[in-house]
C-alpha positions in Angstrom: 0.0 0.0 0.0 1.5 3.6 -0.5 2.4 5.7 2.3 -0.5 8.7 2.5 1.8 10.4 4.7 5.0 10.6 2.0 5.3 12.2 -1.7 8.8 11.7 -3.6 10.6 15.0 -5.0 12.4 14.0 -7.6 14.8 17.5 -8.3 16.5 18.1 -12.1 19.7 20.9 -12.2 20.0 24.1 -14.4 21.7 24.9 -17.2 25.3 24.0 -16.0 24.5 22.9 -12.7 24.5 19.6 -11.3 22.1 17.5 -8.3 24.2 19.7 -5.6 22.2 22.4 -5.8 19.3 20.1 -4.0 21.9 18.6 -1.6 20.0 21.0 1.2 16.6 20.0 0.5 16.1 16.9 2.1 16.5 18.2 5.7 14.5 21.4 4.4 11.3 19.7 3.3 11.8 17.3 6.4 10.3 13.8 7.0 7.2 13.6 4.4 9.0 14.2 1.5 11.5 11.4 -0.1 14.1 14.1 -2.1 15.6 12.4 -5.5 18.1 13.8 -7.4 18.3 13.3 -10.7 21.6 13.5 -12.1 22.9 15.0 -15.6 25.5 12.8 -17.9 28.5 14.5 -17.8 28.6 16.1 -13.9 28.2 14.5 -10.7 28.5 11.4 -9.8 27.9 10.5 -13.8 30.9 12.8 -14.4 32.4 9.5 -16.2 29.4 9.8 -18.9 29.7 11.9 -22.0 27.8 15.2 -22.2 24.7 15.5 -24.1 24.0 18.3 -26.2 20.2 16.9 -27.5 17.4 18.0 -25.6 15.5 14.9 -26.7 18.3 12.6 -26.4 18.7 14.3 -22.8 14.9 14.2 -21.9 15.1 10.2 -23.0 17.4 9.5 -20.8 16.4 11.2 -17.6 12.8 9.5 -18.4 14.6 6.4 -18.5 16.0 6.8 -15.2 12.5 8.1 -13.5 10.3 5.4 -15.1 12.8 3.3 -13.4 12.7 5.0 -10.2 8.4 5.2 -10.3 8.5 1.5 -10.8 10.1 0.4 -7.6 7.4 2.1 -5.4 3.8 2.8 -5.1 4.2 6.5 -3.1 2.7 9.7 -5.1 5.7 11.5 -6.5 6.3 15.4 -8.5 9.0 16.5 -10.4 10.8 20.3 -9.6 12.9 21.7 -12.7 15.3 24.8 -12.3 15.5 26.5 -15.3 16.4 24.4 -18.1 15.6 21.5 -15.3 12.1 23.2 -16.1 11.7 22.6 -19.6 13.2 18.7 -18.9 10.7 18.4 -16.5 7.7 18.8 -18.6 9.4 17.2 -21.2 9.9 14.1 -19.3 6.0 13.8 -17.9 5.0 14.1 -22.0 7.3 10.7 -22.5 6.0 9.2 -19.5 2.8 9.4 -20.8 3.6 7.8 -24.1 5.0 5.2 -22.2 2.2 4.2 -20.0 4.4 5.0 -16.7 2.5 6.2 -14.0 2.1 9.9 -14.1 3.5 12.4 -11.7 1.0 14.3 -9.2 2.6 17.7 -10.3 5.3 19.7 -11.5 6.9 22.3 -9.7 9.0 24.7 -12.4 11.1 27.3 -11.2 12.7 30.3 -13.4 11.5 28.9 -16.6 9.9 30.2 -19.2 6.9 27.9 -20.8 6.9 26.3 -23.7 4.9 28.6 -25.6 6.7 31.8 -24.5 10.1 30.6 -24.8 12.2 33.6 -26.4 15.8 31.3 -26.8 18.1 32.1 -29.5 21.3 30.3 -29.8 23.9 32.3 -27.5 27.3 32.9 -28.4 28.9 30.0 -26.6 32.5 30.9 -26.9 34.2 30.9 -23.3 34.3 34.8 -22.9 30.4 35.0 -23.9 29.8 31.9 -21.3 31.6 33.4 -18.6 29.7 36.9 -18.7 26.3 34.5 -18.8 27.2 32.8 -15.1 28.5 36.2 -14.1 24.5 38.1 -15.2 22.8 34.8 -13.8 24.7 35.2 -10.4 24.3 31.7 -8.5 28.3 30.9 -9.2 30.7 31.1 -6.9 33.2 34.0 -7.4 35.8 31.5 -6.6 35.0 30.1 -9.8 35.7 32.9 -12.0 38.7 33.4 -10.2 40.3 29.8 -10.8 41.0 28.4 -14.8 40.6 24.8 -13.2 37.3 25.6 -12.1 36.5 26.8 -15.3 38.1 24.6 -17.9 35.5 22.4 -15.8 32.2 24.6 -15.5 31.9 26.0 -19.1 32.0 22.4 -21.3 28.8 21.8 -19.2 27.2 25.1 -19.5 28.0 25.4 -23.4 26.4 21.6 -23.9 23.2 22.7 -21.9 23.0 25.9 -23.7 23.0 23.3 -26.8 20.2 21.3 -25.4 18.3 24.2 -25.0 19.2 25.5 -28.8 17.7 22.2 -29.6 14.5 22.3 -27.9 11.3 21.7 -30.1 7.4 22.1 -28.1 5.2 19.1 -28.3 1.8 19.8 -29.0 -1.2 19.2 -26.4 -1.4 20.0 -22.7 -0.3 18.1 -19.8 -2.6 17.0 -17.4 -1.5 17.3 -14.2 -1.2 20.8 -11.7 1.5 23.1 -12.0 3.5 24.9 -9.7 5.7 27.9 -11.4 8.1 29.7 -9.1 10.0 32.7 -10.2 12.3 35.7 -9.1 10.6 39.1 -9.5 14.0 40.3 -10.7 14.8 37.2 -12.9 15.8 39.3 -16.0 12.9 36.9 -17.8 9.9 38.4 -18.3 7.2 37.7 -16.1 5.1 36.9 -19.2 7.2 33.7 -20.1 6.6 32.5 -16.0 2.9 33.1 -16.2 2.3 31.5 -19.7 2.3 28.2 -17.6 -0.9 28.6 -17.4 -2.2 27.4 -21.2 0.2 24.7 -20.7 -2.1 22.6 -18.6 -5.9 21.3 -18.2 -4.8 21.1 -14.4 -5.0 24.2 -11.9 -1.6 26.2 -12.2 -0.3 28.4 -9.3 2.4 31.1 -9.7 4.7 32.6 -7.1 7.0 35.2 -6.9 10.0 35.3 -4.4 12.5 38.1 -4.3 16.0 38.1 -5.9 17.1 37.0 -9.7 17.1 33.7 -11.5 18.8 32.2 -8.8 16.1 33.3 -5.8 16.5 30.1 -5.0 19.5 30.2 -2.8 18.7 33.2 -1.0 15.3 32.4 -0.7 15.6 28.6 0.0 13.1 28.4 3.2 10.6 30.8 1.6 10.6 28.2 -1.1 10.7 25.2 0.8 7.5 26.6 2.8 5.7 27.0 0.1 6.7 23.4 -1.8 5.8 21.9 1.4 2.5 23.2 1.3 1.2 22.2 -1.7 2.8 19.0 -1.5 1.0 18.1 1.6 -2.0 17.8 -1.0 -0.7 15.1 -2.7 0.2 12.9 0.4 -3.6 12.5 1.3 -5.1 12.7 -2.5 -7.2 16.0 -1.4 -6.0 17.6 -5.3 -9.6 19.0 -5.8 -9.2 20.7 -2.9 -5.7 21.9 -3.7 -6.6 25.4 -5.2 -9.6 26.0 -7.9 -9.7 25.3 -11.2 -8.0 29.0 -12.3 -4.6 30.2 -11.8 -3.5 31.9 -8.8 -0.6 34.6 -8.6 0.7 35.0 -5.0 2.8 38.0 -5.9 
């Protein structure tokens, strides 16, 4: 029987990133949620595998590894996408669906824009035009930009995600399952690309804003965690029709 009083978090990195940036979570959420990382070829503890630079190659393989995952247990489970984690993790519930694997009770996507609103063209990848892209994003160490090693490590992962990106392509249809978008009111994305969740789903959608840039995240990490707590305690007892109505909501 599955465990009314759990939901699984399975977390997917940014653009560049890898699972650390979810190391703090566990403890965060506490007890009733079961954190996952997923991990990205290339970084990690899969730092042996090659990089990808194929959004649907990428996308197959992280669905791959949930369906996997899903299969050992019975417990409700969502999926929470950073940035280009974002646009993985919607592309991943879209394959699980095509695979007949059960479906996850939400999505949580944080400073990404949707589908339909994406405004991506490819970036100058070269390492000079990298570099000034972690420095605008902020969320890097400056001890990285002040050591080559660090770097000659950082930016063949940030150029192949910015390649995954590049290679993106929408699906048509909408997902069927609640949203959750999260954003930084001064994430240099605009606002409209966060809220255009909303026409991605039949589901409610919710949208909240924290303060600080793209990477609110850090700075903002128990706001966040509050507020993931509190819609996942939905899921743990099956209430979702009594989750929020059937219309977005904007807790600005």
């Amino acid at each position: 029987m599955p465990d009314p009083f759990m939901v699984t978090l399975f977390c997917i990195p940014c653009a560049g990133g890898s699972a650390s940036l979810y190391f703090s979570w566990a403890a965060a959420l506490g007890p009733t949620v079961d954190v996952r990382l997923l991990e990205l070829p290339g970084r990690g503890r899969r730092i042996g595998e090659p990089l990808l630079e194929d959004y649907a190659a990428l996308a197959d393989v992280l669905t791959r590894d949930l369906a996997s995952a899903v299969a050992a247990t019975d417990i409700a489970y969502a999926v929470f996408g950073h940035s280009m984690g974002g646009l993985l993790a919607q592309g991943i519930a879209r394959r699980l669906a095509t695979l007949q694997v059960r479906a996850p009770c939400a999505l949580l996507v944080s400073a990404c824009a949707a589908p339909s609103a994406r405004q991506w063209s490819p970036p100058d990848d070269s390492d000079q035009a990298l570099i000034a892209s972690l420095r605008r994003q902020g969320g890097t160490a400056d001890e990285v930009f002040d050591c080559p090693e660090l770097l000659e490590l950082v930016l063949p992962v940030l150029r192949a995600d910015y390649r995954v990106c590049t290679s993106f392509q929408a699906q048509p249809g909408l997902l069927d399952m609640p949203l959750h978008v999260f954003g930084g009111i001064d994430d240099a994305m605009a606002p409209a690309g966060l809220t255009a969740w909303r026409h991605e789903s039949t589901a409610p959608v919710t949208v909240d804003w924290f303060a600080g840039g793209h990477f609110y995240l850090q700075p903002q990490q128990d706001a966040l965690m509050a507020r993931i707590a509190g819609y996942l305690k939905h899921y743990r007892h099956g209430d979702i029709k009594e989750l929020i109505p059937h219309e977005a909501l904007d807790n600005s």
